[in-house]
C-alpha positions in Angstrom: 33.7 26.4 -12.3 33.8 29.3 -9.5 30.6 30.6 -8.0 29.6 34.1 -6.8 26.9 34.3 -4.5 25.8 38.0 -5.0 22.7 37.8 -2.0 24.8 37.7 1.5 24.1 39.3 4.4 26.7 40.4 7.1 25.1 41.9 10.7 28.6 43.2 12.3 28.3 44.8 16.2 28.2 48.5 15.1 25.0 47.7 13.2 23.5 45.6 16.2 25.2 47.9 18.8 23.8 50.9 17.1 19.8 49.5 16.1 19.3 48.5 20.0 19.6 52.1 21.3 16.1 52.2 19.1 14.7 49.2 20.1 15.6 47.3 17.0 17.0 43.5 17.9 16.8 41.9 14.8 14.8 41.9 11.7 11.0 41.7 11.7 9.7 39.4 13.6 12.9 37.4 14.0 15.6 37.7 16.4 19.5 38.5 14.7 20.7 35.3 13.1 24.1 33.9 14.3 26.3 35.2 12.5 30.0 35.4 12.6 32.6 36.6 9.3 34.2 33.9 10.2 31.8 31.1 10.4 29.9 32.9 7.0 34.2 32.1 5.2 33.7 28.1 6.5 30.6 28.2 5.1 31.6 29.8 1.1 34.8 26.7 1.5 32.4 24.0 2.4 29.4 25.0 -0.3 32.2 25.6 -3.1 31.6 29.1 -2.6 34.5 31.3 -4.4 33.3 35.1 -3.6 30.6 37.0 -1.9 29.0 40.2 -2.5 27.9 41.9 1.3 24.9 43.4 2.0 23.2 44.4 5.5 20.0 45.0 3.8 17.0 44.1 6.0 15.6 46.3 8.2 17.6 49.0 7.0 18.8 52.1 8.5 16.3 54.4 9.4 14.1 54.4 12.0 12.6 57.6 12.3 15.7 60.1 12.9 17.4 60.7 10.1 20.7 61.7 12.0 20.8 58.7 13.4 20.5 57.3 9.8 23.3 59.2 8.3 25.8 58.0 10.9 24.7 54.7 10.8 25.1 54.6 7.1 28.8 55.4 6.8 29.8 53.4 9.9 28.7 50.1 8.3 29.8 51.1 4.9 32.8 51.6 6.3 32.9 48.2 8.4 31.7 46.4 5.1 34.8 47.9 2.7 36.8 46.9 6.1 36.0 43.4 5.6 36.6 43.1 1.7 40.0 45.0 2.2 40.8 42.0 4.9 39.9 39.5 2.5 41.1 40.3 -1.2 38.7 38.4 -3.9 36.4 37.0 -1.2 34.5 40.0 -0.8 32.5 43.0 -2.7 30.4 45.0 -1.1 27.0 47.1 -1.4 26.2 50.6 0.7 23.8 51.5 2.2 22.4 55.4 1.9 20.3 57.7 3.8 17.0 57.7 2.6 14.6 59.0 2.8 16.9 61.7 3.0 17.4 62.1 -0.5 19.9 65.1 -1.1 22.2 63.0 1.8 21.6 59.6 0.2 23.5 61.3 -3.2 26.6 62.3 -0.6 26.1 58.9 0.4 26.7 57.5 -2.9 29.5 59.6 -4.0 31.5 58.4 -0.8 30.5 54.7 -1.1 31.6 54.7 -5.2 34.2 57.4 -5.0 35.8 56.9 -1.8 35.3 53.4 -0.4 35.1 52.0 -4.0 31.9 49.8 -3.2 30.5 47.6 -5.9 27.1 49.7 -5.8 24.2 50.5 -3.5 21.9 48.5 -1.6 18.2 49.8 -1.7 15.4 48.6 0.6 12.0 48.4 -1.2 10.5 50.8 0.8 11.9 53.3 3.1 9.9 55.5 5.0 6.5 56.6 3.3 8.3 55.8 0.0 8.5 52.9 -2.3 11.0 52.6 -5.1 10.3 54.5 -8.0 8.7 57.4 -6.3 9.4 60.8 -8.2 10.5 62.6 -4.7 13.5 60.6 -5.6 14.0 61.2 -8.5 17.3 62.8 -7.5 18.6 60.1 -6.5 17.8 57.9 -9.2 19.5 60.9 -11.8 22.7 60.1 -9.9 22.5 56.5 -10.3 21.6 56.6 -13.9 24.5 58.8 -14.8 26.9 56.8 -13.1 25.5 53.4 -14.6 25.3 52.3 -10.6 24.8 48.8 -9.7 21.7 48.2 -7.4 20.7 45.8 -5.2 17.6 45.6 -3.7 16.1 44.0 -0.7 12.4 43.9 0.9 11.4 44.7 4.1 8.1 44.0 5.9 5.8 47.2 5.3 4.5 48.9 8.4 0.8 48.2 8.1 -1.9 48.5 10.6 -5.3 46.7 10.8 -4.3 43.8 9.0 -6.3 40.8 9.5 -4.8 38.4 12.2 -2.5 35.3 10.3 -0.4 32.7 11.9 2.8 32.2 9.9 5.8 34.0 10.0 5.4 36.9 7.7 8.7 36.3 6.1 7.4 33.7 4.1 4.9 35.7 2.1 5.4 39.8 3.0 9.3 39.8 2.0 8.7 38.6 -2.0 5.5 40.7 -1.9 7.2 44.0 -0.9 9.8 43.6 -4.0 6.9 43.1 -6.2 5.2 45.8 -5.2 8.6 48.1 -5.5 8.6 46.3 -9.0 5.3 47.4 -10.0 5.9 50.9 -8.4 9.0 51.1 -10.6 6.8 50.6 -13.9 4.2 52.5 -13.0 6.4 55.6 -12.1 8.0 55.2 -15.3 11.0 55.4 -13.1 12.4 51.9 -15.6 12.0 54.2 -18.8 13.3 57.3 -17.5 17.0 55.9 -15.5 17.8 52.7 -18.3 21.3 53.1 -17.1 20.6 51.8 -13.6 21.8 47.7 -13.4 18.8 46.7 -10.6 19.4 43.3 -9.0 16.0 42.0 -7.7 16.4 39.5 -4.7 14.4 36.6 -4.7 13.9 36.0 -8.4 11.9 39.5 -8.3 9.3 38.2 -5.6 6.3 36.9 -7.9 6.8 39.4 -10.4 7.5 36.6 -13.2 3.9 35.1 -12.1 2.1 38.5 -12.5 3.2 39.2 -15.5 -0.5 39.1 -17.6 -1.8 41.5 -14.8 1.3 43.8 -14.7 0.7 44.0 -18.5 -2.6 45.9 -17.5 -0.4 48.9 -16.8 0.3 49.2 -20.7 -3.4 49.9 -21.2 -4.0 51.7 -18.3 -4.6 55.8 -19.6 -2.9 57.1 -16.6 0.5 55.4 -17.0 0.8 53.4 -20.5 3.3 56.4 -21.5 5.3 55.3 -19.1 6.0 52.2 -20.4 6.9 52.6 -24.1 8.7 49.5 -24.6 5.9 47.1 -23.1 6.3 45.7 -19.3 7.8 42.7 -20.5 11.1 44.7 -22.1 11.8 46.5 -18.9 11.1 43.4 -16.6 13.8 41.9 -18.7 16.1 44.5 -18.2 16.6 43.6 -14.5 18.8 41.2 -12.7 18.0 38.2 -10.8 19.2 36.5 -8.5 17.4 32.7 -7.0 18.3 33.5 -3.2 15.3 31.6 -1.3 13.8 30.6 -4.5 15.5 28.0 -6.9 12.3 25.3 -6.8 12.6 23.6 -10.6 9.1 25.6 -11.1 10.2 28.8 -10.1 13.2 28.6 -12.5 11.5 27.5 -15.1 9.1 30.4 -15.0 12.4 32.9 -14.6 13.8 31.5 -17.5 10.6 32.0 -19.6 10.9 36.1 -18.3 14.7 37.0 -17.8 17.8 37.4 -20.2 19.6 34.5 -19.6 22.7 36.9 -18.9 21.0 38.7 -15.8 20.3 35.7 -13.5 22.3 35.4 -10.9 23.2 33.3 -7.8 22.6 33.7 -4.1 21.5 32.2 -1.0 20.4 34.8 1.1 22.9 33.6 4.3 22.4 34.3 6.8 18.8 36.0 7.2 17.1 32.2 5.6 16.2 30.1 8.0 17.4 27.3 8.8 20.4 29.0 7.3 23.5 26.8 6.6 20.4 24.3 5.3 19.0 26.9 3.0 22.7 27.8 1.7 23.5 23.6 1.3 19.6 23.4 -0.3 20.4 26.6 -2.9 23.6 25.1 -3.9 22.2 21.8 -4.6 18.8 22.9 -6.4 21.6 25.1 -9.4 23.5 22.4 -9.4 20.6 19.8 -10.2 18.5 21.9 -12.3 18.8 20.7 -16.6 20.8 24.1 -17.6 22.9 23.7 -20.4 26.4 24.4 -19.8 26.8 27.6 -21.0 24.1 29.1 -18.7 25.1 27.3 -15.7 28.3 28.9 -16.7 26.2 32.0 -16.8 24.2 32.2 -13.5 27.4 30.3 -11.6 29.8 33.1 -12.1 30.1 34.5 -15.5 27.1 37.7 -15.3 28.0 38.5 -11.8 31.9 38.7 -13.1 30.2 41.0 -16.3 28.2 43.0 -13.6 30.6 43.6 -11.0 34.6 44.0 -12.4 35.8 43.2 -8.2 35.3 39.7 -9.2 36.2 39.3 -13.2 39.7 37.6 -12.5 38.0 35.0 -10.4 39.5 32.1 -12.1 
């Protein structure tokens, strides 16, 4: 039975080379991983991984200058299709665009789908004073709607000041946090009403969205937004794709399952940005493997929607 691990991360030298000449070495309050393409290949053969769909994700590409953004954009789109055309069935890929530039993000696209022939677009949650969903980008969103775009989405730590003093590492809360509040941004905008065509893959099992779903039914009442949200929160919630990178603990899938379309859940591991990585790609594996699924939705989440979602990989065999 092949599995596709949609939630990978490549960090190749033009990204690194290119985010130190702003000060950027590595990705919140962590350092760059090691990573190498090909220790991530030794890695897919020993896990009984088949295929891979890239992403550089976290922390994005824009830093302030949005010059520097639109270069840096096509150069590691450009490295990313380099590496699936070097592999053939290993490898899809998702670009990145140039927001919060929004009229060059949509150039952005039409190269990455048109030219390159990526398997979609990667979105951060937030980038610059924006959160997904926001009507200034609205745009953009048009463009992905008429093109029934795959998206992937990734968090990022928000930039907030005056926050309290904590001691852990704010990866383990701030990360599932920011994709819930893009998730609650998105239903509030009406942004999931208005662009249905859009395929969204949340990252992390859509941070605690699943758990919040009783209060994020309060926007259904609220006077200021229930229009927005015609078909109830739950129906658009179930609308998106997830995938269980970081997050496959019996009690979290149990509480997916309860929310999700059994066709939109999807596997990942989130190599090589969890730490301890390899350990966290081994633990992933392990946890879908173990979990009670009947066969046909292990079938499901294993390979068969990310093969329906993404045609690169439907021959997988």
């Amino acid at each position: 039975m092949p599995l596709i691990d949609v939630h990978q991360h490549v960090i190749p030298d033009v990204y690194k080379k290119e985010l130190a000449t702003v000060g950027v070495m590595g990705s919140g309050e962590n350092p760059w991983p090691a990573w190498s393409l090909a220790r991530q290949m030794e890695l897919m053969d020993e896990n009984g991984i088949d295929a891979v769909l890239l992403s550089i994700a976290s922390p994005g590409a824009y830093f302030g200058d949005v010059d520097f953004t639109r270069r840096l954009v096509k150069a590691c789109n450009e490295t990313m299709m380099q590496m699936v055309a070097d592999h053939p069935g290993k490898f899809g890929a998702m670009g990145f665009v140039s927001l919060p530039d929004v009229a060059a993000a949509c150039r952005d696209v039409e190269y990455a789908l048109d030219v390159l022939k990526m398997d979609g677009i990667n979105l951060m949650s937030h980038t610059g004073p924006r959160y997904l969903g926001d009507p200034d980008e609205n745009e953009l969103y048009a463009e992905l709607d008429r093109r029934r775009a795959v998206i992937f989405v990734h968090p990022q730590r928000p930039s907030v000041t005056g926050m309290p003093r904590y001691f852990h590492p704010a990866g383990y809360t701030e990360l599932v946090f920011d994709t819930t509040r893009a998730i609650a941004n998105m239903l509030y905008t009406g942004m999931l009403e208005k662009f249905p065509n859009i395929r969204w893959i949340m990252p992390h099992m859509g941070g605690v969205a699943p758990f919040l779903l009783f209060r994020l039914r309060g926007i259904e009442d609220d006077p200021k937004a229930r229009d927005r949200v015609p078909k109830g929160v739950a129906a658009y919630l179930k609308s998106l794709w997830y995938d269980v990178a970081q997050s496959p603990s019996e009690l979290a899938l149990h509480a997916l399952l309860e929310l999700a379309d059994p066709s939109r859940i999807l596997f990942g591991t989130d190599y090589p940005s969890a730490r301890p990585a390899e350990k966290v790609m081994k633990d992933t594996v392990a946890a879908v493997t173990a979990f009670k699924f009947d066969d046909g939705l292990r079938r499901k989440i294993r390979h068969e929607n990310a093969q329906a979602l993404l045609p690169r990989f439907a021959k997988l065999a």
